[in-house]
N, C-alpha and C positions, 0 to 999 in steps of 0.2 A: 406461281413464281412471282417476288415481287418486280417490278418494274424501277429503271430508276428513277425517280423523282414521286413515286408513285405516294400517295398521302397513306400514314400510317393507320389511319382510322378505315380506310380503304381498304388496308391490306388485312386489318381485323377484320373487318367480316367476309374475308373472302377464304379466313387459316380456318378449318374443322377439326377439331381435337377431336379424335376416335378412342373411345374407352368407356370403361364400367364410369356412373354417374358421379363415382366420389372422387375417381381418379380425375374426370372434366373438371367437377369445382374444386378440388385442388390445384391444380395446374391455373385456372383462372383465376382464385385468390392469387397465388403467388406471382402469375405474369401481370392481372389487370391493379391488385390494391397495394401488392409490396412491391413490385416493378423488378420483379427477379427474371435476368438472364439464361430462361430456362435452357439453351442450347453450350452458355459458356460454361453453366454451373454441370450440366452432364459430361461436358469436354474436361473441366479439369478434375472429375470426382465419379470417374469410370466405373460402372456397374461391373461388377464379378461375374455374380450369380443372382438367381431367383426361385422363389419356389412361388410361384403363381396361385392365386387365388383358387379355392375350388369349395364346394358345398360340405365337403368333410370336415376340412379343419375350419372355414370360417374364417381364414386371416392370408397373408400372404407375409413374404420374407423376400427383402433384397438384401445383395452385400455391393456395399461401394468403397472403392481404397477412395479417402479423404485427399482433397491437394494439401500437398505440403510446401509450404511459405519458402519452409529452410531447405537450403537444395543441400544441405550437407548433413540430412535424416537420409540413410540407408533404407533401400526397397523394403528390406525385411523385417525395419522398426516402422514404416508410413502405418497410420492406421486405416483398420477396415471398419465400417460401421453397419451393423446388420441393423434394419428398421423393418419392423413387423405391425404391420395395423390391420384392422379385423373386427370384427365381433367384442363390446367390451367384454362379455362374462366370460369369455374364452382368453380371447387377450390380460386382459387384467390377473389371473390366475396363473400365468405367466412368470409374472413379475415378483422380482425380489424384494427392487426399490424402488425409489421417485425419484424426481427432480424437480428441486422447488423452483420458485419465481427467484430466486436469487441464484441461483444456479447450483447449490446443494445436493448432494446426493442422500436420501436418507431411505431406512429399511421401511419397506409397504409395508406394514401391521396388517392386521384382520378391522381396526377400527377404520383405520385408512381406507382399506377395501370396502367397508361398507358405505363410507361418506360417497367413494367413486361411484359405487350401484347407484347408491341413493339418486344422483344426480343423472346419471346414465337414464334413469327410469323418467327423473321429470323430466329430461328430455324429449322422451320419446312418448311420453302421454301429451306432449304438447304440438306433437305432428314430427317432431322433428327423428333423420335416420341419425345415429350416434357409430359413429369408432373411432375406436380407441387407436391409438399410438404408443411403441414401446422401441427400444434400442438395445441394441448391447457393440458393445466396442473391442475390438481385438489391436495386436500388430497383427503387420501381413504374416510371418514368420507364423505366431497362432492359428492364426485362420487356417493357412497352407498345411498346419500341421493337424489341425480337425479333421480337414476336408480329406486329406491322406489316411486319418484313421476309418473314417468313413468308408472309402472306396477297400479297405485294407477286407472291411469288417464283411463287406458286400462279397468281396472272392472269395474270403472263405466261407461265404452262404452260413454266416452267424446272421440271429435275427436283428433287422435294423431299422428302425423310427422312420415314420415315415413323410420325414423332412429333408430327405436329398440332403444328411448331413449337417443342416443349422440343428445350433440348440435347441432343444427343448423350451429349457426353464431361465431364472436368472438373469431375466433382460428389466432393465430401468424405462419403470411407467412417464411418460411423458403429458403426455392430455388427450382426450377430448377432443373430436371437433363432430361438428352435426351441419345436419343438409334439410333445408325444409323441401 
């Protein structure tokens, strides 16, 4: 617990972030290099659901409703943002589209996919661990409405993907990051 007056560089080494090694250096890029409000940005951009990491799939799946600026967006238009990172060659085969550096949406091609590998690979001859990042974006209303055909699909014991209901496919490739 911090104290008051208590020095912030203090109070760093005294926080332990508990988790898998990519999930610690991402939470430390984002808290210690961009100086991101890791506690306000989960307060206004509430987790839904998850489907947690496991050795199967090789990726994991959150959904978060986004804050909304405009308080006069109804519940049922806010968006939800599902963010799935993983494994590239798993992840990547995912994906429909991109998102460029200017913030463009375009369709991942097969050539596109290969430049990803390509890179994915000198990453990882160079020591470094690689995953990948992907998104897809709903309104709540959508989401609500998946997630209802899911549980629908489940009672009537029809056979059902074994993502607790996220998509499959058709999520927008984002990048890259690696961990030596």
């Amino acid at each position: 617990d911090a104290q008051i007056g208590q020095d912030i560089s203090e109070m760093k080494s005294e926080l332990r972030v508990v988790g898998d090694a990519a999930d610690t250096a991402l939470y430390n890029l984002c808290v210690d290099r961009c100086f991101v409000d890791i506690d306000k940005v989960r307060s206004v951009n509430p987790r839904l659901k998850v489907l947690p990491f496991n050795s199967a799939n090789k990726f994991m799946i959150s959904a978060n409703q986004l804050e909304s600026v405009d308080p006069s967006v109804r519940e049922k238009d806010r968006i939800v943002l599902l963010t799935l990172k993983g494994a590239p060659d798993i992840v990547i085969q995912r994906c429909s589209s991109y998102k460029t550096n200017e913030d463009q949406i375009r369709p991942l091609n097969a050539e596109t996919k290969k430049t990803l590998f390509t890179r994915q690979e000198d990453l990882g001859k160079s020591g470094y661990r690689v995953i990948a990042m992907c998104q897809r974006r709903f309104t709540r209303q959508e989401y609500d409405d998946m997630l209802q055909k899911h549980k629908e699909k489940q009672r009537s014991s029809q056979q059902t993907d074994d993502l607790d209901g996220f998509p499959a496919n058709d999520y927008c490739f984002i990048g890259l990051f690696s961990l030596l």
